[in-house]
C-alpha positions as a Markdown table, in Angstrom:
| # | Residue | x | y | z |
|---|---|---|---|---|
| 1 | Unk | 311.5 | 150.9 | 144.5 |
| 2 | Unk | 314.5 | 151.0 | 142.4 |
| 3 | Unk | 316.7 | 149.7 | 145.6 |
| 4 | Unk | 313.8 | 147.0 | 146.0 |
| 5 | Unk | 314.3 | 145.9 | 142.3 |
| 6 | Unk | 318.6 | 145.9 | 142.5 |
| 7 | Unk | 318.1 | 144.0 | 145.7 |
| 8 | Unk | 315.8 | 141.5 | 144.3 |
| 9 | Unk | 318.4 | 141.1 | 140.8 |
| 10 | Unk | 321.3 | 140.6 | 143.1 |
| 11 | Unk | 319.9 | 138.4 | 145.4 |
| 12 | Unk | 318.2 | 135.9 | 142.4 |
| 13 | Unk | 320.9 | 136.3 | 140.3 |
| 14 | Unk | 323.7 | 134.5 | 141.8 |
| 15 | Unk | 321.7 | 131.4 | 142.6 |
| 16 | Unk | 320.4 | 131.4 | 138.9 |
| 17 | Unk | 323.5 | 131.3 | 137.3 |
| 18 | Unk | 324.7 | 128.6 | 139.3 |
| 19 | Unk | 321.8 | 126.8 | 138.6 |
| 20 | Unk | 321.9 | 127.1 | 134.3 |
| 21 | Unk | 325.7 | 126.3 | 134.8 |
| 22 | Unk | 325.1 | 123.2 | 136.7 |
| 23 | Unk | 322.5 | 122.1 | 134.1 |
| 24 | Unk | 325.2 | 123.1 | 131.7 |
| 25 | Unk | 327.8 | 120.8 | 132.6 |
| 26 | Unk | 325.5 | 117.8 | 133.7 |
| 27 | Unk | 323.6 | 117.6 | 130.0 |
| 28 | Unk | 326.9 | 117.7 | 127.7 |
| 29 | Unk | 325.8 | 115.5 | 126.0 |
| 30 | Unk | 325.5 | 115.5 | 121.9 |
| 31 | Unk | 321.9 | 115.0 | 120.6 |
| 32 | Unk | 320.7 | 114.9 | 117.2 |
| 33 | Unk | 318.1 | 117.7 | 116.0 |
| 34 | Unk | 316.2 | 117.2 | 112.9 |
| 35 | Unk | 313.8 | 118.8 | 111.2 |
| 36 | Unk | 312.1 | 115.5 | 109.9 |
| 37 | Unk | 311.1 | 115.7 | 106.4 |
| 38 | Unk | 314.6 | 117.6 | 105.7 |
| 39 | Unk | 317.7 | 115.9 | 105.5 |
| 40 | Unk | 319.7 | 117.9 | 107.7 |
| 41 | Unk | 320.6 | 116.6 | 111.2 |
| 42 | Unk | 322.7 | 118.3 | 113.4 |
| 43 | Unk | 324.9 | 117.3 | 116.7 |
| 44 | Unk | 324.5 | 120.2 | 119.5 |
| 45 | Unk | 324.9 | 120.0 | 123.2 |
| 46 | Unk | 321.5 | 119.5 | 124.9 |
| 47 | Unk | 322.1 | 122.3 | 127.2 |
| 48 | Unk | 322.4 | 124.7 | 124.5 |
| 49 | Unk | 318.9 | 123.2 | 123.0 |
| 50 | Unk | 317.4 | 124.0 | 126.6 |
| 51 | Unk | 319.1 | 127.6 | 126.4 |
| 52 | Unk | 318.1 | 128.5 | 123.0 |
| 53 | Unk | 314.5 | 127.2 | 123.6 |
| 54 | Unk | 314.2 | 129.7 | 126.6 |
| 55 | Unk | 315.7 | 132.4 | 125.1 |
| 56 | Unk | 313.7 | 132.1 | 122.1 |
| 57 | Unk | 310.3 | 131.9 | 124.0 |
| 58 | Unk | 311.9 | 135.1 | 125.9 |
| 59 | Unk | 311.9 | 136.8 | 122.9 |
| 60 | Unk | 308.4 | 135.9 | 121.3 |
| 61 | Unk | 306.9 | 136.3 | 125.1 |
| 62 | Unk | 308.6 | 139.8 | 125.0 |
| 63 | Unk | 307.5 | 140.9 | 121.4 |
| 64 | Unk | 303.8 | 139.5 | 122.7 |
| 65 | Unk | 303.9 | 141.8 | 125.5 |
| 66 | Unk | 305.6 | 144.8 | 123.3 |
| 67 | Unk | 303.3 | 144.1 | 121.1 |
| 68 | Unk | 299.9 | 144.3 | 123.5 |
| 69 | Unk | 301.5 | 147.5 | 124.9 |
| 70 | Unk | 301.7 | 149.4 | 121.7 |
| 71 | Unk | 297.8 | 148.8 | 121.9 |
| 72 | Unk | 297.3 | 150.6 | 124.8 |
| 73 | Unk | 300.0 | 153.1 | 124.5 |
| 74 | Unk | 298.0 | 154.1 | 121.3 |
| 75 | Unk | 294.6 | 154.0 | 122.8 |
| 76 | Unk | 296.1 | 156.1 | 125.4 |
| 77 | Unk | 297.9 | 159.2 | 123.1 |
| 78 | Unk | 293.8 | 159.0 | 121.1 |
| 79 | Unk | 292.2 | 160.0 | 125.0 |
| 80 | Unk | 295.0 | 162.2 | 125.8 |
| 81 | Unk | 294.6 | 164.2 | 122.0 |
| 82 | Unk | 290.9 | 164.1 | 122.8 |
| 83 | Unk | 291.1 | 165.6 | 126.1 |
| 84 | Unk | 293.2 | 168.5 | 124.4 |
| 85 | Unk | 290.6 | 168.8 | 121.6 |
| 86 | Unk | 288.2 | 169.4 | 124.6 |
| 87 | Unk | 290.6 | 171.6 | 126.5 |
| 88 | Unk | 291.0 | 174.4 | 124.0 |
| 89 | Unk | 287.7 | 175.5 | 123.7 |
| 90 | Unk | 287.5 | 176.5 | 127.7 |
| 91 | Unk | 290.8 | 177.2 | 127.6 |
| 92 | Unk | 290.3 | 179.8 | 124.7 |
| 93 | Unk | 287.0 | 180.6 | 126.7 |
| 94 | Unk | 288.3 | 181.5 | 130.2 |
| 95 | Unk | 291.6 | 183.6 | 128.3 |
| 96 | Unk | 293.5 | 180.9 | 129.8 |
| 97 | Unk | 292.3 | 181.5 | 133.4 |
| 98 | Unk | 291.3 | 178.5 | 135.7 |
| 99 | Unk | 287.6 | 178.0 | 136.6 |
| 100 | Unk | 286.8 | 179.6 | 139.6 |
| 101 | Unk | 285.6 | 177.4 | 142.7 |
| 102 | Unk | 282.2 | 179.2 | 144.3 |
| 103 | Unk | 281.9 | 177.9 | 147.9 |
| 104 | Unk | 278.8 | 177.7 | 149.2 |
């Protein structure tokens, strides 16, 4: 799987890049951003609006996802403390021993 994965990163990779650094140089172009009722405009590349903009929906998208996965990661260690709770008691029963299987 992990050979799958490296495969898959070096084969998309490549193309990618060329791809963000043809947009790159085709849109080097100035534009003004302002935040309207503020004063403040500034002059950036519109490539580097494009990039930010992605990264920053990256980062929300992954703090989303983080965030969703804390959930269950939490609901999961309250099972797995229950099951131990339930555990002991047979455990402590049996002197430790595993339950016997009767065939019949």
């Amino acid at each position: 799987m992990r050979r799958v994965r490296a495969f898959l990163i070096w084969l998309l990779l490549p193309p990618l890049a060329v791809l963000f650094i043809a947009f790159a140089i085709a849109n080097r172009a100035a534009v003004a951003v302002s935040l309207d009722p503020l004063p403040f405009v500034v002059q950036v590349p519109l490539y580097l609006l494009v990039f930010v903009a992605i990264l920053l929906g990256l980062v929300v998208g992954g703090l989303i996802g983080w965030g969703k996965a804390w959930r269950w990661r939490r609901l999961a260690a309250e099972r797995l403390h229950q099951l131990d709770n339930q555990r002991r008691p047979a455990v402590a029963a049996t002197g430790g021993l595993p339950a016997r299987v009767v065939q019949g």
